[in-house]
FIMI-359906 format. One line per field, with one value per residue: z negated, y, x negated of N, C-alpha, C in turn; residue in three letters; residue number from 1. Coordinates in steps of 0.1 Angstrom, whole numbers, always signed. Atoms other than C-alpha are relative to their C-alpha. Layout:
N
n.w Z:... .
n.v Y:... .
n.u X:... .
ca.w Z:... .
ca.v Y:... .
ca.u X:... .
c.w Z:... .
c.v Y:... .
c.u X:... .
code ALA:... .
pos NUM:... .
***
This chain:
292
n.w +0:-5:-10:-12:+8:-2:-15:-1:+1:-10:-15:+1:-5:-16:-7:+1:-8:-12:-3:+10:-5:-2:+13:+5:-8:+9:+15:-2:-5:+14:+13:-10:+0:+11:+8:-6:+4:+15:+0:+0:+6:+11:-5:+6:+17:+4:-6:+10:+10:+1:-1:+10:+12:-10:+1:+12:+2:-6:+6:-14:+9:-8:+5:+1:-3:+13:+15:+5:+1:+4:-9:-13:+5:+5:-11:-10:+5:+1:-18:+0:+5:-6:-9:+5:-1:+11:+14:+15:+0:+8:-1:+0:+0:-7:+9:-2:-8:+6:+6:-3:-15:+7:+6:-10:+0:+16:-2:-10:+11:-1:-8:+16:+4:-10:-4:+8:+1:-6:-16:+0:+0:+6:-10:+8:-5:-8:+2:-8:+1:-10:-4:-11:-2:+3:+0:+3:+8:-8:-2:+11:+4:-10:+3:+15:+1:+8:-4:-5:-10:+7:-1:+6:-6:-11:-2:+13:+3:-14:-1:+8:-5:-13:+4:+6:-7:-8:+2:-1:-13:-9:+7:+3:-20:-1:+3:-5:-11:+4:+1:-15:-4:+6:-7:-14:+9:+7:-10:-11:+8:-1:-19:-2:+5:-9:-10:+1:+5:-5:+0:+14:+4:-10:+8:+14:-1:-5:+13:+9:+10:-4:-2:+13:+4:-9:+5:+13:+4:-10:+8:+11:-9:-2:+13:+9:-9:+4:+11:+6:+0:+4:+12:-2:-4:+14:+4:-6:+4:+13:-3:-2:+14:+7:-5:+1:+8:+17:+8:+3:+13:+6:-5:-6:+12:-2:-9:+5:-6:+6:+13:-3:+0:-12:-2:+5:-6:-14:-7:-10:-14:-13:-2:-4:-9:-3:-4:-17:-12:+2:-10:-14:-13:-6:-10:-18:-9:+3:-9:-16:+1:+5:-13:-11 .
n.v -12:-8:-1:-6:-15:-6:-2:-9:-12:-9:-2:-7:-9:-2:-4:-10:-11:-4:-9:-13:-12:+1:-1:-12:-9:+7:-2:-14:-2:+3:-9:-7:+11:+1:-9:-5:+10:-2:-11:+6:+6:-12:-8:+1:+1:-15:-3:+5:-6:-14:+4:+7:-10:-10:+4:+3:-12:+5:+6:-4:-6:+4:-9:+5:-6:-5:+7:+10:+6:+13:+12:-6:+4:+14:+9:-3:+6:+17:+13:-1:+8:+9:+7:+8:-12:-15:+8:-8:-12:-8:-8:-13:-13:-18:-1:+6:-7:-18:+2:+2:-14:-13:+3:-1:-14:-10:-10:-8:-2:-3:+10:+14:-7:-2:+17:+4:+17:+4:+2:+6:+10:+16:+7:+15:-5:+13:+2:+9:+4:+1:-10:+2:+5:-9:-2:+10:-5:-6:+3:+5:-12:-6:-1:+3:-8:-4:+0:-9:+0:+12:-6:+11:-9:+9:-1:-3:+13:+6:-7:+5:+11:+0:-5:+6:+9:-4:-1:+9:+10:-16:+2:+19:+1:-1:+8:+8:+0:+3:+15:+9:-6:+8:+11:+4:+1:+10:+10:-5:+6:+18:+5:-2:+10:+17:-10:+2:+8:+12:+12:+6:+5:+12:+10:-2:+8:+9:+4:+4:-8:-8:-13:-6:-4:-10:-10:-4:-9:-14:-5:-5:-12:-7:-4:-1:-12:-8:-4:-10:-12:-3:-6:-16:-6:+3:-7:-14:+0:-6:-16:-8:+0:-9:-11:-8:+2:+0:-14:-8:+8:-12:-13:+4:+11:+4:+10:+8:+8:+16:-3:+14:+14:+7:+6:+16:+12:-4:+9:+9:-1:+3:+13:+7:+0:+1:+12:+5:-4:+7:+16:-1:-7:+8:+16:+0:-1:+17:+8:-2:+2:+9:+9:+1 .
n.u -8:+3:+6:-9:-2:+13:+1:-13:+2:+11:-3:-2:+16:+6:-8:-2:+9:+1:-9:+0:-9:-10:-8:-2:-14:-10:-2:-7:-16:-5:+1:-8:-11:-9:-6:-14:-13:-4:-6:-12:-12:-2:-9:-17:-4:-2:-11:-9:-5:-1:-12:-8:+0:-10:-16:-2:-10:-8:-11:-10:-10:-15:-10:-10:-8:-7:+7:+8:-10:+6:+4:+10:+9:+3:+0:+10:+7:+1:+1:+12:+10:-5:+10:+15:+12:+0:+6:-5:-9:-1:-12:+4:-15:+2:+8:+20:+2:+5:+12:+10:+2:+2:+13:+11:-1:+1:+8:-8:-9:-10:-13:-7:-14:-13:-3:-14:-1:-10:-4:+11:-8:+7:+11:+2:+11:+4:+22:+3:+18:+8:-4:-3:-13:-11:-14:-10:-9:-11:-11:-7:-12:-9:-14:-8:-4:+1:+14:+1:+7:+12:+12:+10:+10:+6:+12:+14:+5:+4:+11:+13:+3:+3:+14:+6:+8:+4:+16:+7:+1:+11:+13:+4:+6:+22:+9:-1:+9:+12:-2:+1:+12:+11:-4:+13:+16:+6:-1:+12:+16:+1:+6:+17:+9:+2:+12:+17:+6:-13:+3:+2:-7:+1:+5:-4:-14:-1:+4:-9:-6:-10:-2:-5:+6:+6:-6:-4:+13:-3:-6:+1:+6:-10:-5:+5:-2:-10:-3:+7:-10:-10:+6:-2:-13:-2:+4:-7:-16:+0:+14:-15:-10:+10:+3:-16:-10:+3:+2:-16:-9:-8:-2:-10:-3:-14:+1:+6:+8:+5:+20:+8:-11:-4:+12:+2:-7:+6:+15:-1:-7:+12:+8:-7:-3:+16:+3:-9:+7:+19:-3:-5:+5:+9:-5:-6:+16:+6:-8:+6:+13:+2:+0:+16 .
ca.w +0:-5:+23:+45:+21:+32:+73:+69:+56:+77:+113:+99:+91:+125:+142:+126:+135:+167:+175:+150:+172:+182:+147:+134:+159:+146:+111:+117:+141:+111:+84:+108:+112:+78:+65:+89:+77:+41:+47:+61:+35:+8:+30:+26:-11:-16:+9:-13:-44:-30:-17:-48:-67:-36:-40:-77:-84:-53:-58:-36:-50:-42:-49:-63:-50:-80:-102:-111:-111:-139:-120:-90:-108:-126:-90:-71:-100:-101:-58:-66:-93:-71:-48:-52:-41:-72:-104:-126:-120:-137:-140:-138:-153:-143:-173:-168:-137:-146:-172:-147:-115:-146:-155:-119:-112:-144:-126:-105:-134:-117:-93:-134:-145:-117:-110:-121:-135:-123:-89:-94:-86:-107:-92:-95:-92:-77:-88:-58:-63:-31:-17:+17:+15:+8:+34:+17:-5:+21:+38:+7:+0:+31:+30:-6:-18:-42:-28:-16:+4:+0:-2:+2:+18:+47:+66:+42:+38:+78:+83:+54:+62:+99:+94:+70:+91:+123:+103:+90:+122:+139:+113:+111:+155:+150:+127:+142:+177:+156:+139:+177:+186:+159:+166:+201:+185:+166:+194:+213:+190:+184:+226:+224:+198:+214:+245:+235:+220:+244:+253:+214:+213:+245:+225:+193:+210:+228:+189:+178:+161:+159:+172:+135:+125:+155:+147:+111:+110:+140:+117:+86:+110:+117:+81:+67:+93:+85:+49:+47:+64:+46:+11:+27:+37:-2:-15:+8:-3:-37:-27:-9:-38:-58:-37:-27:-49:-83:-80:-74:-106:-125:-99:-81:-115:-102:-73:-83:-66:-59:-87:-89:-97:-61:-49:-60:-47:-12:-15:-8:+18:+36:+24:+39:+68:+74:+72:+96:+120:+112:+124:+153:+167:+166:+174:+203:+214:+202:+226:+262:+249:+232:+265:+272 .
ca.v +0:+22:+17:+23:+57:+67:+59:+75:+105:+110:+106:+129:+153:+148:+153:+185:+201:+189:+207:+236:+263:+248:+232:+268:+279:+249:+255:+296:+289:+265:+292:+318:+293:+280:+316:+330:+297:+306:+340:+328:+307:+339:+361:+340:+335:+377:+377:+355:+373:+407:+390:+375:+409:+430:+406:+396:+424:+417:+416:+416:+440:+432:+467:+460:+479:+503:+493:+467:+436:+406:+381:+392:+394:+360:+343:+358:+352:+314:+310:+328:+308:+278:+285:+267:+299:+323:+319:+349:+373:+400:+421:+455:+484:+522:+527:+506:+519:+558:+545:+533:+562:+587:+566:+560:+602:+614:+634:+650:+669:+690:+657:+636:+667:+670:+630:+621:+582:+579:+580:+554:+517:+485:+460:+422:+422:+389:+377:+351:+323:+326:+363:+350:+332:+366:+359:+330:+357:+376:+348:+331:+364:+369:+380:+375:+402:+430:+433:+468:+466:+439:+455:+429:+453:+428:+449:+455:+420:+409:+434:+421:+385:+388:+407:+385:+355:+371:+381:+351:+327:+357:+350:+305:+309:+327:+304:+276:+288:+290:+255:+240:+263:+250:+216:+220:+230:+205:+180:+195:+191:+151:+150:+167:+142:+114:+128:+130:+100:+77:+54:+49:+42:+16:-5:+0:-18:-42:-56:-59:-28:-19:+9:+21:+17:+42:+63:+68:+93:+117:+114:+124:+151:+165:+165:+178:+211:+215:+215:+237:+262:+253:+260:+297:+302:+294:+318:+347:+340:+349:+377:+394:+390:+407:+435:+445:+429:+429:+472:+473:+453:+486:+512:+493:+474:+473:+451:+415:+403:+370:+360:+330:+305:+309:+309:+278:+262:+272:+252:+219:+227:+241:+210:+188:+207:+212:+173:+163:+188:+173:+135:+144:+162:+137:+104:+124:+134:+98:+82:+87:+79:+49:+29:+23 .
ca.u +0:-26:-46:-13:-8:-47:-39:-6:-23:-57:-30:-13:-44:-56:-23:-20:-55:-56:-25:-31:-16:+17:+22:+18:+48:+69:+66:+72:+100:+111:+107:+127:+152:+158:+157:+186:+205:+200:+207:+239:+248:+240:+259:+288:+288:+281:+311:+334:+325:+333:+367:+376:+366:+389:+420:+416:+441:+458:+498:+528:+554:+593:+615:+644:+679:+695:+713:+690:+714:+700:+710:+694:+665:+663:+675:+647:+623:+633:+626:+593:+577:+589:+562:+528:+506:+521:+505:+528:+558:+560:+598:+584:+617:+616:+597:+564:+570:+564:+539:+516:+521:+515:+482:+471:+476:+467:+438:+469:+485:+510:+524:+529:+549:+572:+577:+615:+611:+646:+638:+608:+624:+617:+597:+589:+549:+539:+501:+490:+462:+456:+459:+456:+492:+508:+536:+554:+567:+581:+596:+610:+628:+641:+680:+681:+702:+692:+656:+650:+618:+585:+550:+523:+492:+492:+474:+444:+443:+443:+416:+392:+398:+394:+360:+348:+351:+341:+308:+303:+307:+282:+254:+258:+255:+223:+209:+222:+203:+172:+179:+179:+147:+127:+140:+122:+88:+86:+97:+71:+41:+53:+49:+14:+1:+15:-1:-37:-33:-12:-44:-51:-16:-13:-38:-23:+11:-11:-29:+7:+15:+51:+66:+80:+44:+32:+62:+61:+23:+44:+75:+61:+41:+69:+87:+60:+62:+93:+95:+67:+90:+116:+94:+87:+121:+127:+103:+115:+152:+141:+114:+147:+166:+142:+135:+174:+197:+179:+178:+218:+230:+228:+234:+265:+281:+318:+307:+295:+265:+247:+218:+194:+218:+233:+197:+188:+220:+211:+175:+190:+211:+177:+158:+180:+189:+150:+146:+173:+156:+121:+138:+158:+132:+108:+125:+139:+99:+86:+114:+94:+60:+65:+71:+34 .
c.w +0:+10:+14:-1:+10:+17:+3:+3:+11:+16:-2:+4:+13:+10:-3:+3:+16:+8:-9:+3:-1:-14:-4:+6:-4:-10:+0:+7:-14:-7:+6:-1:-15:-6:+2:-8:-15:-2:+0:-10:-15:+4:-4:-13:-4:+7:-10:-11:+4:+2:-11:-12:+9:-2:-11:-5:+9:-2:+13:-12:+8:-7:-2:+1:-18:+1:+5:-3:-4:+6:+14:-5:-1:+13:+6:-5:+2:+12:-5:-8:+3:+8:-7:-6:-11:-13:-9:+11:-11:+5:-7:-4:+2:-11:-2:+12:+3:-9:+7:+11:-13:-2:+13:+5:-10:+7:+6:-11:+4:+12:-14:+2:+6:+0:-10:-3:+6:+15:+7:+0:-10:+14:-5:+5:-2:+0:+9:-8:+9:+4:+17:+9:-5:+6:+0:-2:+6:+10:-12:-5:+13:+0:-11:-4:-16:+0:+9:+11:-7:+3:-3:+7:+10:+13:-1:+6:+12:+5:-6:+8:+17:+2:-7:+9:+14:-2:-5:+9:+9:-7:-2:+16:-5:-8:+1:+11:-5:-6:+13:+5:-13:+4:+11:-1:-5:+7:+11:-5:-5:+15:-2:-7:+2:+16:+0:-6:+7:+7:-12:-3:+10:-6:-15:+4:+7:-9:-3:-7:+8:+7:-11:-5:+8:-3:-15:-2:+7:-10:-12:+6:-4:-13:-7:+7:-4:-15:-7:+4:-6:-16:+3:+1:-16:-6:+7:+1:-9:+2:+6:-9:-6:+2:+6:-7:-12:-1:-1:-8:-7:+6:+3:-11:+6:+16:-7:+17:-5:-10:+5:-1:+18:+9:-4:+7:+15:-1:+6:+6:+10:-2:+14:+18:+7:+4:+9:+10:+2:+7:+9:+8:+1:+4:+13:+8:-3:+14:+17:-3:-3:+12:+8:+2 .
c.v +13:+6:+4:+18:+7:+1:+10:+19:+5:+3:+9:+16:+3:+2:+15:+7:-3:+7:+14:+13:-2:-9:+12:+5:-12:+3:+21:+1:-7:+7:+13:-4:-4:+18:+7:-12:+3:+11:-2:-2:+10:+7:-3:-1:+14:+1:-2:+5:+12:-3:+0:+17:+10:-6:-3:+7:+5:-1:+4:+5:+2:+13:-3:+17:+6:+2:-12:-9:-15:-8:-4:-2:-12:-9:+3:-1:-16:-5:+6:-8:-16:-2:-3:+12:+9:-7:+8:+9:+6:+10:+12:+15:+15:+4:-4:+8:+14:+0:-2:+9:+8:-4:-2:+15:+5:+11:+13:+5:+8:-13:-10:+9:+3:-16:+0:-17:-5:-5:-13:-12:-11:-9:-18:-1:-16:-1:-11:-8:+0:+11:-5:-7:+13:-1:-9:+3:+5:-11:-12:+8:+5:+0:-5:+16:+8:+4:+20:+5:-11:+9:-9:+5:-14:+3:+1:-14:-8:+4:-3:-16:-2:+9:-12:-12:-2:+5:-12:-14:+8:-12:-21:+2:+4:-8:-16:+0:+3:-13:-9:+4:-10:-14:-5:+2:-9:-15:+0:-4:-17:-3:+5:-15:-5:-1:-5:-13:-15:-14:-8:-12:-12:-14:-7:-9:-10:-9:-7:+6:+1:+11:+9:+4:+11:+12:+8:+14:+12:+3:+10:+17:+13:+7:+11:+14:+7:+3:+7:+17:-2:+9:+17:+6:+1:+15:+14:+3:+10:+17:+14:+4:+11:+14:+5:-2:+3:+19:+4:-8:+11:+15:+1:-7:-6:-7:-14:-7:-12:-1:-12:-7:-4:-2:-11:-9:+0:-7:-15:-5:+2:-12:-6:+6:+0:-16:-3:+10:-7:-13:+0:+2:-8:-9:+7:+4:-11:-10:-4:-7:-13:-12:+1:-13 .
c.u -8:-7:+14:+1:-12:+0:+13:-6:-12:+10:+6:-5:-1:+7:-2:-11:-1:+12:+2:+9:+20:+7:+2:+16:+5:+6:+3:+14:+9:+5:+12:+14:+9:+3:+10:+11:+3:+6:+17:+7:-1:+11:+13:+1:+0:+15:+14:-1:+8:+17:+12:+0:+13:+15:+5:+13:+11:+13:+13:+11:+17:+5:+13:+10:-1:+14:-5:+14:-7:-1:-7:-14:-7:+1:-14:-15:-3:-7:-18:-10:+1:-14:-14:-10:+1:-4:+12:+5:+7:+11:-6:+12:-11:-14:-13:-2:-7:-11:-13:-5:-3:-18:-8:-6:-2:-13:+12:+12:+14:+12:+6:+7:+12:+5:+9:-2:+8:-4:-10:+9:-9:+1:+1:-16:-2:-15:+1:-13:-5:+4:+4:+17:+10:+16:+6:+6:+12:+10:+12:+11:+10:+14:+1:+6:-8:-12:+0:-8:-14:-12:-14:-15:-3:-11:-15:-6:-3:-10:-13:+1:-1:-16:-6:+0:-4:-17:-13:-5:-13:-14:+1:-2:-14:-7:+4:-9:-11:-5:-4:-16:-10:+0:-11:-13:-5:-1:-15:-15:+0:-4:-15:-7:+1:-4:-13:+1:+7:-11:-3:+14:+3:-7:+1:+8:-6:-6:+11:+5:+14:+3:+4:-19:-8:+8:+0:-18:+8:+10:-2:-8:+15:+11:-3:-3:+13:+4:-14:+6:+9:-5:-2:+8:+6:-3:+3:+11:-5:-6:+12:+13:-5:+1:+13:+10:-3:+3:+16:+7:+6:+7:+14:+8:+16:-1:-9:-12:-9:-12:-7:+11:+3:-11:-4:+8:+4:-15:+3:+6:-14:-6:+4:+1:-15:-6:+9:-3:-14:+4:+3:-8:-11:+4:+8:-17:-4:+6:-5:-13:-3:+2:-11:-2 .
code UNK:UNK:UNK:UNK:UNK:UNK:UNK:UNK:UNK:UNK:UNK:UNK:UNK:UNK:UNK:UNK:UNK:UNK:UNK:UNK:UNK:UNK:UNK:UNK:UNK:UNK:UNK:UNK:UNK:UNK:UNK:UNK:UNK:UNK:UNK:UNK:UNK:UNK:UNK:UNK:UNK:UNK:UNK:UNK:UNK:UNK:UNK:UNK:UNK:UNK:UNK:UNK:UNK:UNK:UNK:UNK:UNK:UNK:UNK:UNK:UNK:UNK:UNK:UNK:UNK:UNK:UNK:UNK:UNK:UNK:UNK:UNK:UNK:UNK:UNK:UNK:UNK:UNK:UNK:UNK:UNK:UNK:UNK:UNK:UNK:UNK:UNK:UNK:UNK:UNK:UNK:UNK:UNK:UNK:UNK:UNK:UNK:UNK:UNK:UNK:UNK:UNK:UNK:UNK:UNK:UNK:UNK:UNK:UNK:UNK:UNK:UNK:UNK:UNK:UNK:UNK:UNK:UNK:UNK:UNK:UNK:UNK:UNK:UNK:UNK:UNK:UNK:UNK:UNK:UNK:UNK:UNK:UNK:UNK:UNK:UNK:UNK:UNK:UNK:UNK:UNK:UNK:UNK:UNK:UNK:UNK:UNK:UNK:UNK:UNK:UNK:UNK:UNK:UNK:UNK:UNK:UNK:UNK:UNK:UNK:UNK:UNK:UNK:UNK:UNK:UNK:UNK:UNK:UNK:UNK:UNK:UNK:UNK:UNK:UNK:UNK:UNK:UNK:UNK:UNK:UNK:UNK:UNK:UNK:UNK:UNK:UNK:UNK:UNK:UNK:UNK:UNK:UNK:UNK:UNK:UNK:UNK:UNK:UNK:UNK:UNK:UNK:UNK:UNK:UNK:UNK:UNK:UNK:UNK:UNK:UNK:UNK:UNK:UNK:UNK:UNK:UNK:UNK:UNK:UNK:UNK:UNK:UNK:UNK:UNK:UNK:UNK:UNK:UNK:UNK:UNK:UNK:UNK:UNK:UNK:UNK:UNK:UNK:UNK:UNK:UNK:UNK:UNK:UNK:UNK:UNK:UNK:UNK:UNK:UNK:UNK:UNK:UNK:UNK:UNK:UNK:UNK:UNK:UNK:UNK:UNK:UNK:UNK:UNK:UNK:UNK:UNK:UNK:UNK:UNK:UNK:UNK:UNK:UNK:UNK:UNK:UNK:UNK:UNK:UNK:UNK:UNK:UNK:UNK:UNK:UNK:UNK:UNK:UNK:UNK:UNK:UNK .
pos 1:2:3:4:5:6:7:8:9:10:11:12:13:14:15:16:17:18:19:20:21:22:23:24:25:26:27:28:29:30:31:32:33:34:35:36:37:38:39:40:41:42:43:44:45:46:47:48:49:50:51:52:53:54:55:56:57:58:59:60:61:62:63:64:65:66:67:68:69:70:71:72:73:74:75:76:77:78:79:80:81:82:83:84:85:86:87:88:89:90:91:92:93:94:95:96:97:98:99:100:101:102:103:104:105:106:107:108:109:110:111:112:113:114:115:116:117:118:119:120:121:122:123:124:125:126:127:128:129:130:131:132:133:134:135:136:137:138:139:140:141:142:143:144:145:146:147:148:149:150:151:152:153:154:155:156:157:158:159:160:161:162:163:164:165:166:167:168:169:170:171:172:173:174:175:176:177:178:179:180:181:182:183:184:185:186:187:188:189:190:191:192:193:194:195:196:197:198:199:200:201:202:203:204:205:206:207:208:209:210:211:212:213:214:215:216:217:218:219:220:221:222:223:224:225:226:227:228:229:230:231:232:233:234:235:236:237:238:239:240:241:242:243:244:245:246:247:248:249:250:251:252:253:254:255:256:257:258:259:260:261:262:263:264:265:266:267:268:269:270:271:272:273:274:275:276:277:278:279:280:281:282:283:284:285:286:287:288:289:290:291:292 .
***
């Protein structure tokens, strides 16, 4: 075992200087590669907090006709906590009403003192767990009587989530089309060494060596390219972290951004995705050469 360990490692060695240059452009397109994908998969997790902090407070508000008519109420309560997506309805009268337009305008002192409560309607204020299912509400209410008008900011909410995953499909393409690029680098420098070395290897298969044991030195070649980009793509997660995210914790506080934790749980997604580029792309460059 460890005489295989010791051949493993010098064909290794020697693959990688004698291709020195175009391993270097592997393992950089690599690093390139995984760092767009990680970026990616930060982007979306900053994305999802900022979502969850923009809709958290989220609510669809039903106006109720005047007078206010209990059973109306209570019916239209019952269809709403019926559905799946609502966690809490809350029967809002004139009076919370006028308590909270006085408290959101309180900088606007002469629009409080004029504002009649009367004229202010009770509400039924609809918490979602999922903001994105806002119009259940509205069609669950449809032609129920006693409803005055529904207010569920659907535009708001069509506009963020149509952005958000127009930005994030944008940024997984481009590091997808650097995933495939490296891919071919690395394919490329398993063809070189098996290349310069295809009469070694002719007599290698005519001894009796396998082809696993001829493939496994380019394999690990190749592994071992790509999870040296992926380890830099690592350390320049964090280093980016550092240097933009760590100065806006205290400047920006009412936005939540990502920390280490979600760094970390982005390294073995690149691993991983770094080794299944590292395989593909040599058993697809191994595949031509090995028929000597």
């Amino acid at each position: 075992m460890p005489r295989r360990a010791d051949y493993m490692l010098r064909e290794v060695t020697q693959g990688l200087r004698r291709n020195g240059l175009v391993a270097f452009a592997a393992v950089s397109t690599t690093f390139i590669a995984l760092l767009l994908f990680g970026l990616a998969l930060l982007i979306s997790r900053q994305v999802n907090l900022m979502i969850a902090a923009a809709t958290g407070n989220v609510e669809v508000a039903v106006y109720l006709t005047d007078p206010v008519n209990p059973q109306a109420v209570a019916t239209l309560t019952g269809k709403l906590q019926e559905l799946p997506v609502v966690s809490n309805v809350h029967y809002e009268t004139k009076e919370e009403a006028c308590a909270r337009f006085k408290q959101i305008f309180a900088s606007q002192r002469a629009l409080v003192e004029n504002v009649d409560c009367n004229t202010l309607p009770a509400s039924l204020r609809v918490k979602l767990d999922d903001p994105q299912q806002y119009a259940q509400v509205a069609a669950v209410l449809k032609g129920q009587p006693g409803i005055d008008r529904i207010v569920d900011q659907s535009g708001f909410l069509n506009r963020l989530f149509a952005v958000t995953r127009v930005f994030r499909v944008g940024v997984l393409i481009v590091s997808m089309v650097m995933l495939i690029a490296a891919a071919i680098l690395i394919a490329n420098t398993v063809r070189m060494g098996l290349f310069a070395r295809r009469k070694e290897i002719g007599i290698m298969k005519l001894v009796g060596a396998t082809n696993w044991r001829i493939r496994a030195p380019f394999l690990i070649e190749g592994l071992f390219e790509s999870l040296i980009g992926a380890g830099a793509a690592v350390l320049f997660l964090f280093g980016l972290k550092v240097a933009f995210i760590n100065p806006l914790y205290g400047t920006i506080q009412f936005v939540p951004w990502v920390t280490n934790r979600d760094v970390v749980a982005v390294i073995p997604w690149l691993l991983v995705a770094g080794a299944v580029v590292a395989v593909v792309a040599s058993m697809a460059g191994m595949r031509r050469f090995l028929d000597v």
